[in-house]
N, CA, C and O atoms as CSV, one atom per row, in Angstrom:
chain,resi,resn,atom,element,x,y,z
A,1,UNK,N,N,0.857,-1.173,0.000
A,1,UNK,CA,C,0.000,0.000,0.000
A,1,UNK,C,C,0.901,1.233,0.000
A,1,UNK,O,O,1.885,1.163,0.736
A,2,UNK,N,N,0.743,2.216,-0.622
A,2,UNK,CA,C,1.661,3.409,-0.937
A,2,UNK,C,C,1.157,4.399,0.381
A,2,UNK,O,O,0.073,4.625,0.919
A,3,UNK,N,N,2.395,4.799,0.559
A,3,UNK,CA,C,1.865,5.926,1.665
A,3,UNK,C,C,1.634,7.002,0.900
A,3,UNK,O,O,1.933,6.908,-0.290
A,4,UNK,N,N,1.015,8.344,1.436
A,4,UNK,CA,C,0.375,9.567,1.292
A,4,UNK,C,C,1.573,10.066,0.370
A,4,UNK,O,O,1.239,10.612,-0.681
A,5,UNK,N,N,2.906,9.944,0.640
A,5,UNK,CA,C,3.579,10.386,-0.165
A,5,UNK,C,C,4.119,10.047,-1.443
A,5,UNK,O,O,4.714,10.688,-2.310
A,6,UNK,N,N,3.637,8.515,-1.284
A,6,UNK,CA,C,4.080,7.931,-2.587
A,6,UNK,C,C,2.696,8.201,-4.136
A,6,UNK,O,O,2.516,7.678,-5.235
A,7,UNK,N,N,2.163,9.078,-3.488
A,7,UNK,CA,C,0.494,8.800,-3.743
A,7,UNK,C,C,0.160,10.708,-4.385
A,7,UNK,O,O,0.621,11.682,-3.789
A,8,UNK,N,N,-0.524,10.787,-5.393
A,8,UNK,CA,C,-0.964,11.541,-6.164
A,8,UNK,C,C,-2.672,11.760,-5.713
A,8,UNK,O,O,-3.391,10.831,-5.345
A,9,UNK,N,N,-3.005,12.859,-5.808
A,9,UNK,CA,C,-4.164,13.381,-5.596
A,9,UNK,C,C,-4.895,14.020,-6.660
A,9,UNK,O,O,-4.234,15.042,-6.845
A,10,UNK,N,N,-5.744,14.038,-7.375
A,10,UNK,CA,C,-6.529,14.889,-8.304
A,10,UNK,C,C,-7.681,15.106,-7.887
A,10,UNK,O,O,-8.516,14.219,-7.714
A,11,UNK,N,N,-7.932,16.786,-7.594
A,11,UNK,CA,C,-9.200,16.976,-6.935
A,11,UNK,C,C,-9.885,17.907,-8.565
A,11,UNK,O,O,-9.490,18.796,-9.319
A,12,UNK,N,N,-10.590,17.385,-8.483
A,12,UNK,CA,C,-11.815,18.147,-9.727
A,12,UNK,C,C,-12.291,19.065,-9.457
A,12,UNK,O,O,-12.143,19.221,-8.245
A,13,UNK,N,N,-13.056,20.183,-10.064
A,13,UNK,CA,C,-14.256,20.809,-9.588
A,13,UNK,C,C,-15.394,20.981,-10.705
A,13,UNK,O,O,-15.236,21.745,-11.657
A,14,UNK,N,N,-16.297,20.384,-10.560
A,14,UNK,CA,C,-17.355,20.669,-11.282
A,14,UNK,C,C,-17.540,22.168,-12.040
A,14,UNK,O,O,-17.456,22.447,-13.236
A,15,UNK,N,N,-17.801,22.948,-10.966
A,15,UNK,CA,C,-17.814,24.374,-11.091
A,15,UNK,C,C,-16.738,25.165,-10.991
A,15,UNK,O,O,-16.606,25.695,-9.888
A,16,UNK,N,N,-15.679,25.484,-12.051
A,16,UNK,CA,C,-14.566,25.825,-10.942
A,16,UNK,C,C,-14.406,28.023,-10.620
A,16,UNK,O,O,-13.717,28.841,-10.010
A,17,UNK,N,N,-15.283,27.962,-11.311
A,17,UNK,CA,C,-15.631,29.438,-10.800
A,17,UNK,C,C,-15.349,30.052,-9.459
A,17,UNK,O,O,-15.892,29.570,-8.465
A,18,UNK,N,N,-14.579,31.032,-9.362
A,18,UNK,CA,C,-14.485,31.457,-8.155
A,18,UNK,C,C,-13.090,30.935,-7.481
A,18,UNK,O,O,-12.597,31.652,-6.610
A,19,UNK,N,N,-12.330,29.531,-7.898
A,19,UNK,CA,C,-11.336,28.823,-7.719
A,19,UNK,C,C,-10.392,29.882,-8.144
A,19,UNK,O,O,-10.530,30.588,-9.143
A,20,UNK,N,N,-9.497,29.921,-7.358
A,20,UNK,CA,C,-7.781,30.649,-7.698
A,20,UNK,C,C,-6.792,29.665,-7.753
A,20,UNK,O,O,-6.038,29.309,-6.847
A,21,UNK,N,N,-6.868,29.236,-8.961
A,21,UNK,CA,C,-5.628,27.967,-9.225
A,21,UNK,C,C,-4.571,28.525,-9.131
A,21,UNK,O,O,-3.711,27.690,-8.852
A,22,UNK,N,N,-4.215,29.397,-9.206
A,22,UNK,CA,C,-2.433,30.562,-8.921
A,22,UNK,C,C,-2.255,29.744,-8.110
A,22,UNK,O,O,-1.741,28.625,-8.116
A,23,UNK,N,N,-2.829,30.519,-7.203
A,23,UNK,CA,C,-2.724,30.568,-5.893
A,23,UNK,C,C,-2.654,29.418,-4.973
A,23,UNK,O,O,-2.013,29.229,-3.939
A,24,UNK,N,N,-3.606,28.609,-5.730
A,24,UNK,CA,C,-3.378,26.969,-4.739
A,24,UNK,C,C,-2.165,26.624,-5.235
A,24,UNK,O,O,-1.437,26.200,-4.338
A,25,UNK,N,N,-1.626,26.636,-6.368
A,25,UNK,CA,C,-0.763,25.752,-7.000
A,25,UNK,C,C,0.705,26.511,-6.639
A,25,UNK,O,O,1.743,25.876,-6.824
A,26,UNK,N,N,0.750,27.775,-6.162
A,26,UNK,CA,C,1.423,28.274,-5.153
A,26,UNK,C,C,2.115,28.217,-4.169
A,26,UNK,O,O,3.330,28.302,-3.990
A,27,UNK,N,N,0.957,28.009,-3.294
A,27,UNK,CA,C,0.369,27.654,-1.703
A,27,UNK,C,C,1.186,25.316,-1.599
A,27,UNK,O,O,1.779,24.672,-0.733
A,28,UNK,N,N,0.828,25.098,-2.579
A,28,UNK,CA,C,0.779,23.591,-2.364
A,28,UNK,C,C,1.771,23.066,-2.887
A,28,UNK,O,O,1.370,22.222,-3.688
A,29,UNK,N,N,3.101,23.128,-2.856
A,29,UNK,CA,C,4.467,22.640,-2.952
A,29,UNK,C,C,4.031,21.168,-3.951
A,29,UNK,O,O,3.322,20.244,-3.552
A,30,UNK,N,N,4.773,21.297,-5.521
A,30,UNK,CA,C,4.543,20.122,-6.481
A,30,UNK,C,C,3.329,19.663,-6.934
A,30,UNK,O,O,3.135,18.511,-7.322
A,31,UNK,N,N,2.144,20.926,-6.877
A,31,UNK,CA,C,0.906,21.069,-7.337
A,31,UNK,C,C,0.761,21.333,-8.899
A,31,UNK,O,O,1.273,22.421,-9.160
A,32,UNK,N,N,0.374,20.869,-9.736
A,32,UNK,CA,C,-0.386,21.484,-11.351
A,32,UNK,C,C,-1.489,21.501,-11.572
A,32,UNK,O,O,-2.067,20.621,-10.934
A,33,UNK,N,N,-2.161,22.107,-12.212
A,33,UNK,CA,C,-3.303,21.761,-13.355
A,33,UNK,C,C,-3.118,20.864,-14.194
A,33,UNK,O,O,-2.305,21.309,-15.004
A,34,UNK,N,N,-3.514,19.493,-14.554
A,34,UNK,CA,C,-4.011,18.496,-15.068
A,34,UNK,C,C,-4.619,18.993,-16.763
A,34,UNK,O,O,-4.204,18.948,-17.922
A,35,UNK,N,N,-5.867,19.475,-16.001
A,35,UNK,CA,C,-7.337,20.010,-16.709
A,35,UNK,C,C,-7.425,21.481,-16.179
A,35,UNK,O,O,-6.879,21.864,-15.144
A,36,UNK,N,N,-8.322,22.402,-17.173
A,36,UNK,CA,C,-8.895,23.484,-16.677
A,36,UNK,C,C,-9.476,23.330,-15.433
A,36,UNK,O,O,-9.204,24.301,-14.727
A,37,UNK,N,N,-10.223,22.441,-14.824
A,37,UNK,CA,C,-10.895,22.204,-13.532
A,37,UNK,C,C,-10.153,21.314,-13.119
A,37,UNK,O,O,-10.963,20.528,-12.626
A,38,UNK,N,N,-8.929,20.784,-12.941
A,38,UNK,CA,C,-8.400,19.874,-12.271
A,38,UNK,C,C,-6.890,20.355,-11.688
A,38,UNK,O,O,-6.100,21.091,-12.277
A,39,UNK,N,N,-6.724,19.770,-10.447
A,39,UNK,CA,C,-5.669,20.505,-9.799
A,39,UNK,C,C,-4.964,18.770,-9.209
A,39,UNK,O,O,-5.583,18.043,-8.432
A,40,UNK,N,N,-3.830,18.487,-9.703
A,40,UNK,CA,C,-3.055,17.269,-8.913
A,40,UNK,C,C,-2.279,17.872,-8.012
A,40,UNK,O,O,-1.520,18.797,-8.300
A,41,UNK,N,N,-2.450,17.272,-6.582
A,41,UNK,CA,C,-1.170,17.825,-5.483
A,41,UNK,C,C,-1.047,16.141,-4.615
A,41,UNK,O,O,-1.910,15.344,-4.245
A,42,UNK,N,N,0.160,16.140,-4.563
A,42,UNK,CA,C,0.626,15.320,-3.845
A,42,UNK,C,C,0.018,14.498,-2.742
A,42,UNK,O,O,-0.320,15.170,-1.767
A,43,UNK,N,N,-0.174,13.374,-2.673
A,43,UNK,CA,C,-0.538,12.451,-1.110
A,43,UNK,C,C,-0.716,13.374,0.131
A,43,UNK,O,O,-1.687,13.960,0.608
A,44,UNK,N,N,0.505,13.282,0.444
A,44,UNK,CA,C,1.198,14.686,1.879
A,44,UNK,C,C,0.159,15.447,1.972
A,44,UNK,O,O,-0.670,15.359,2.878
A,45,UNK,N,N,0.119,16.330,0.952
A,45,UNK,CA,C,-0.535,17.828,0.639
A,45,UNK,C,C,-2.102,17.571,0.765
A,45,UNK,O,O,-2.810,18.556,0.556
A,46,UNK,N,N,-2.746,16.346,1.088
A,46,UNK,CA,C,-4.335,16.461,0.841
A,46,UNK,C,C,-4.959,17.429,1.821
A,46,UNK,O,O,-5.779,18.300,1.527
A,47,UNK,N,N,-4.374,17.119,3.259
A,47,UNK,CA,C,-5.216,18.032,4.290
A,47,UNK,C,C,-4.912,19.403,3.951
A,47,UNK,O,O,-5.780,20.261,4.112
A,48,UNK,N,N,-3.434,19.785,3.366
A,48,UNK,CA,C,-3.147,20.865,3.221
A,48,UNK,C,C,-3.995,21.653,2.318
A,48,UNK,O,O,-4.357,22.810,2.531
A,49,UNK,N,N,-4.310,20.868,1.194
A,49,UNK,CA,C,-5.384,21.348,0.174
A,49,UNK,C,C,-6.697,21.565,-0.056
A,49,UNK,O,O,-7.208,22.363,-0.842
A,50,UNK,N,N,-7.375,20.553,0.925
A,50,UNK,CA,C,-8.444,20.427,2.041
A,50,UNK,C,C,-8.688,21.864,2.751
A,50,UNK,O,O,-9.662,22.530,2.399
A,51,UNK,N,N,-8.275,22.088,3.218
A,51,UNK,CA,C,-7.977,23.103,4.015
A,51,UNK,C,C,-8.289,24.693,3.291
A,51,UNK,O,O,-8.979,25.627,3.700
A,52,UNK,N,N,-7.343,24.510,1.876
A,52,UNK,CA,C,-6.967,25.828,1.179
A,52,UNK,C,C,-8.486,26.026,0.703
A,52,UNK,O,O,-9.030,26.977,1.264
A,53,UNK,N,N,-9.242,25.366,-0.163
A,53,UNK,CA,C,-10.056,25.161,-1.083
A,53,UNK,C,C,-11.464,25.122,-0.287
A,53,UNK,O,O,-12.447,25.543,-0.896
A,54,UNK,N,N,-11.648,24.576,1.221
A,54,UNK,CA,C,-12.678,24.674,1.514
A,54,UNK,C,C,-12.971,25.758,3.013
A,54,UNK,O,O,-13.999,25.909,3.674
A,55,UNK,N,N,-11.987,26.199,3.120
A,55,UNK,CA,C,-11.940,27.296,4.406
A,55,UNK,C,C,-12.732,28.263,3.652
A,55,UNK,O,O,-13.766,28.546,4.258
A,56,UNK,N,N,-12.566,29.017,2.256
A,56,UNK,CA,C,-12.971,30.178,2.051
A,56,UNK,C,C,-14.258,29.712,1.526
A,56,UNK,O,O,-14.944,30.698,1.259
A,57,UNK,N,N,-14.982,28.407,1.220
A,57,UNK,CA,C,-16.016,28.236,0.991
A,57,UNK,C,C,-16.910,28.437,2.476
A,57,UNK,O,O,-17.759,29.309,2.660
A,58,UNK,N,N,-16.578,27.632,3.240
A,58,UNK,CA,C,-17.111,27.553,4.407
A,58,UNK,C,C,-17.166,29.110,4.724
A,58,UNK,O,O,-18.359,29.410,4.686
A,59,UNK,N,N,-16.596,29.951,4.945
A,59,UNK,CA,C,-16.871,31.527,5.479
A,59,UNK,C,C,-17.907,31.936,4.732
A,59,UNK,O,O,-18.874,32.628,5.048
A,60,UNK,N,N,-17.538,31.317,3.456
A,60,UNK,CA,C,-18.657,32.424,2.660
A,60,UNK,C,C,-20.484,31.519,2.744
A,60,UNK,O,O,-21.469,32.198,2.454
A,61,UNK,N,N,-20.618,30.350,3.068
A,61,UNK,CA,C,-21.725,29.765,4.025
A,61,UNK,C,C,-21.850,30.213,4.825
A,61,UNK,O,O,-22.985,30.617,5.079
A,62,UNK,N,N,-20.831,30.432,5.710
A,62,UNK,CA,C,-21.376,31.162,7.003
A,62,UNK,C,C,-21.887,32.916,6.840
A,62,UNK,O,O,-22.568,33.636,7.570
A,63,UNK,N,N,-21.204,33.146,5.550
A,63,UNK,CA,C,-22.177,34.997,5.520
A,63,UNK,C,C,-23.297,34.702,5.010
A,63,UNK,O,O,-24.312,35.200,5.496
A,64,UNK,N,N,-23.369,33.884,3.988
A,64,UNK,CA,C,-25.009,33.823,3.889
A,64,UNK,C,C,-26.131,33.330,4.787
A,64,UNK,O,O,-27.315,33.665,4.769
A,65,UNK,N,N,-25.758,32.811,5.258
A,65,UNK,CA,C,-26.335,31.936,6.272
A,65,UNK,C,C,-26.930,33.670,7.696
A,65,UNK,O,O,-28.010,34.035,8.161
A,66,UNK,N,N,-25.832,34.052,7.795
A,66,UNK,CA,C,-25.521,35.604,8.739
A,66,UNK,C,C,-26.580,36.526,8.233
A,66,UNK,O,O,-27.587,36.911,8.828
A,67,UNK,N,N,-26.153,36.823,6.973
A,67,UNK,CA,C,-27.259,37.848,5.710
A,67,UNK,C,C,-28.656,37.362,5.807
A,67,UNK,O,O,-29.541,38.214,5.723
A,68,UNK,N,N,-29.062,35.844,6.008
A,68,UNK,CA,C,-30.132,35.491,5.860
A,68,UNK,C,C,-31.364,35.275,7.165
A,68,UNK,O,O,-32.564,35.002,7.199
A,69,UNK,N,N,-30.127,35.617,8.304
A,69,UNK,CA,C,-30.500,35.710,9.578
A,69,UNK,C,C,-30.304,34.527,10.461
A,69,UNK,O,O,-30.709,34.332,11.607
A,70,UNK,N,N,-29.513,33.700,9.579
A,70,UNK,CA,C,-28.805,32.579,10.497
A,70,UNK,C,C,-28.522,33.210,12.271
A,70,UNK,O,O,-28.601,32.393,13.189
A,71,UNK,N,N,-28.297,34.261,12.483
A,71,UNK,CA,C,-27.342,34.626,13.757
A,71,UNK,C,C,-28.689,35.061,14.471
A,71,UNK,O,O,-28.585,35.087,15.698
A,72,UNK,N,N,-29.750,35.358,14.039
A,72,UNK,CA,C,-30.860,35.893,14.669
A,72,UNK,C,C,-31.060,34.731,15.466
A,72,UNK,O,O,-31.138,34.857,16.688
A,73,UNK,N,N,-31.188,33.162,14.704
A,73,UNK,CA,C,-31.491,31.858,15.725
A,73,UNK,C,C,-30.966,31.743,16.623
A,73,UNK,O,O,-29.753,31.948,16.657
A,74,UNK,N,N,-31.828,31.282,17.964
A,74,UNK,CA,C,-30.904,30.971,19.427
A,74,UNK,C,C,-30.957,29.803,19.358
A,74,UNK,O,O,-31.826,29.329,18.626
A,75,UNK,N,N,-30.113,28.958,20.042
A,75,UNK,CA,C,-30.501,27.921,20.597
A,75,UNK,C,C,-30.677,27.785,21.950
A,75,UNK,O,O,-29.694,28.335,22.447
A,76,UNK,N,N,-31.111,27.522,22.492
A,76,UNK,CA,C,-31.172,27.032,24.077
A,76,UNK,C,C,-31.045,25.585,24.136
A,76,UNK,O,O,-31.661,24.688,23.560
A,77,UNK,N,N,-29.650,25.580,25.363
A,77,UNK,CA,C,-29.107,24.230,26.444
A,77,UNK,C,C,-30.674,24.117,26.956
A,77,UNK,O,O,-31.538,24.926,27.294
A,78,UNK,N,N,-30.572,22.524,26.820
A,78,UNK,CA,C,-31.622,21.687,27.642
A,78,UNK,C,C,-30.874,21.234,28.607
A,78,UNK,O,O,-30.022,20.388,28.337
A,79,UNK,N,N,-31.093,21.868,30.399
A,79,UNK,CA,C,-30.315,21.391,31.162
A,79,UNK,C,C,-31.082,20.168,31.632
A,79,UNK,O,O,-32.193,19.989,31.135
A,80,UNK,N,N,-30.635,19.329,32.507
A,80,UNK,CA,C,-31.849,18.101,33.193
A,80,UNK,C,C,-31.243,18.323,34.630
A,80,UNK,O,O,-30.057,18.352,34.959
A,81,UNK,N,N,-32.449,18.480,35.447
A,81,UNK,CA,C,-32.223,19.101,36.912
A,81,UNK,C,C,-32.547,17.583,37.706
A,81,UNK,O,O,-33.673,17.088,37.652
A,82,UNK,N,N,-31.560,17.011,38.347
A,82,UNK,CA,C,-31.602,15.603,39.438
A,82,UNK,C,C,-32.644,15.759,40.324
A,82,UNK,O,O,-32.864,14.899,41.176
């Protein structure tokens, strides 16, 4: 079984709009473009790339989510009293 490093990654994107391939391929030490929507980075590099590609998605869920009044919801702790 090959370890992470012996091992190649190709992450796709359907949509790749909005993607900054510079910049990942930059950021991710022995990274290319493949394809217009395709980015290969190394075994090693998955969390690292993981990371790059879905942090700024996730923020931008969380503003819409904010804009839409996500932050208005409370939740309330259900305590249980002995």
């Amino acid at each position: 079984i090959p370890t992470p490093d012996e091992s190649m990654v190709v992450i796709r994107f359907a949509n790749p709009r909005g993607i900054d391939f510079p910049y990942l391929i930059s950021m991710i030490e022995n990274s290319w473009m493949s394809r217009p929507n395709s980015i290969v980075v190394p075994g090693g590099k998955q969390d690292l790339a993981m990371q790059l590609i879905l942090t700024p998605m996730i923020l931008q869920l969380m503003e819409r989510s904010r804009r839409a009044g996500g932050a208005r919801r409370k939740i309330q702790a259900v305590s249980k009293t002995a």
